[in-house]
C-alpha positions in Angstrom: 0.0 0.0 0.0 1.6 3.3 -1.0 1.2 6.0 1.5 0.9 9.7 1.4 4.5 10.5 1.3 5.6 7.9 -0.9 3.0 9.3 -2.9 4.4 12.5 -3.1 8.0 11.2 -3.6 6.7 9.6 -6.6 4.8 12.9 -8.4 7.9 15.0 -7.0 10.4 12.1 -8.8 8.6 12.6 -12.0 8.7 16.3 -12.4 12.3 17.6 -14.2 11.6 21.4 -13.1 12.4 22.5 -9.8 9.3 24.8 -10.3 7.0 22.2 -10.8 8.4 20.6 -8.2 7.2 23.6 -5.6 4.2 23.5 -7.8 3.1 20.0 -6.7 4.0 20.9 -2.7 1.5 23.5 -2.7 -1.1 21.1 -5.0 -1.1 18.5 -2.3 -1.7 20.7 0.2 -4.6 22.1 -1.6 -5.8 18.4 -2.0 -5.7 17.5 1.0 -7.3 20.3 2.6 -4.5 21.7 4.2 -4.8 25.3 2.2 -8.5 25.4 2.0 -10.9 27.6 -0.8 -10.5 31.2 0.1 -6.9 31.2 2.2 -4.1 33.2 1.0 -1.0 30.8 -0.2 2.5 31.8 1.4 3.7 35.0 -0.2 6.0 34.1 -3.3 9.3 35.8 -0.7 8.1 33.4 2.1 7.7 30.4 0.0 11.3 30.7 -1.6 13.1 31.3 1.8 11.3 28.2 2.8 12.0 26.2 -0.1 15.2 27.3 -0.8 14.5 28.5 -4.2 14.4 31.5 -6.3 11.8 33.9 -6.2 10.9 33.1 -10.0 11.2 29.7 -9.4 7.9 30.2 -6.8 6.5 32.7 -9.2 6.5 30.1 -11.8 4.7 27.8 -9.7 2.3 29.7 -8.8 1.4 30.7 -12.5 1.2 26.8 -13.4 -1.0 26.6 -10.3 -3.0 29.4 -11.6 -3.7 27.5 -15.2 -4.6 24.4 -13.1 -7.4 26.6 -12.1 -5.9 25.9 -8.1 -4.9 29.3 -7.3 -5.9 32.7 -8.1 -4.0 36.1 -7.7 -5.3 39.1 -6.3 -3.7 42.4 -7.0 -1.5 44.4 -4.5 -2.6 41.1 -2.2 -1.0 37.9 -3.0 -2.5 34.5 -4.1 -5.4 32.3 -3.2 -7.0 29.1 -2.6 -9.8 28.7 -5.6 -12.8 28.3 -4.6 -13.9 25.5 -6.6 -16.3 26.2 -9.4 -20.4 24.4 -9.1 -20.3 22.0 -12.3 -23.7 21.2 -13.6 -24.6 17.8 -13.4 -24.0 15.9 -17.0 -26.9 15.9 -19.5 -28.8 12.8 -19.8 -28.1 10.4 -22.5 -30.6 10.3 -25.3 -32.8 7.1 -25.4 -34.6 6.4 -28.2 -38.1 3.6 -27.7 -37.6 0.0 -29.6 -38.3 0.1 -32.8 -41.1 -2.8 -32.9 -45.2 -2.6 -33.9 -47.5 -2.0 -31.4 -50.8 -3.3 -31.3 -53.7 -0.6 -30.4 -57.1 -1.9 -29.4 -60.6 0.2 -29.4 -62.5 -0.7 -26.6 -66.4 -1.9 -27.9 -68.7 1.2 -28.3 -71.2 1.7 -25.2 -74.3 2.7 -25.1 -72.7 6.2 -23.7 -70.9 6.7 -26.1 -72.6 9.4 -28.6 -72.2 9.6 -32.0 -72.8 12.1 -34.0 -75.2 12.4 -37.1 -74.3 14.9 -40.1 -77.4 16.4 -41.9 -77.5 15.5 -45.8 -77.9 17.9 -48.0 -80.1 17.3 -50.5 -78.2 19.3 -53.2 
């Protein structure tokens, strides 16, 4: 059974950028609810000390994070949690009836039923 940090060992191994390496940090702990909708992400200075990395390095993180849809920046404020967008439920599928004959019955005329009796015209 693979746990959560062998998990994250393994999606850090396979990314080749140091910046997408920062990126996936901050993904999982969006995922797993440590960063929740609507909290500000460390500021791109903190992040770096605390990585060890450049401040382009977080900057470029962040802007992948922000084309996952997981972040969002605010101006002259820092970056945010997404709120995650309401998705409508899928359409349903189309069904289309069997394609066989159907028999219709009359039911017997009653003595309720009325009928109705067109004048003729002598012409």
């Amino acid at each position: 059974m693979q746990t959560l940090a062998s998990h994250l060992e393994d999606r850090l191994d396979s990314q080749a950028h140091l910046y997408g390496r920062v990126a996936i940090r901050i993904a999982e702990l969006i995922e797993h609810g440590t960063l929740r909708p609507g909290e500000r992400v460390p500021s791109v200075r903190k992040l770096s000390e605390r990585e060890g990395v450049s401040i382009s390095t977080v900057t470029q993180a962040y802007r992948t994070l922000e084309n996952q849809g997981l972040i969002e920046a605010r101006p002259q404020s820092g970056y945010y949690v997404r709120a995650l967008r309401w998705l409508p439920p899928p359409e349903p599928e189309i069904t289309w009836p069997e394609r066989r004959a159907t028999t219709v019955c009359f039911p017997p005329p009653s003595r309720y039923t009325m009928r109705r009796v067109l004048p003729v015209n002598p012409s």
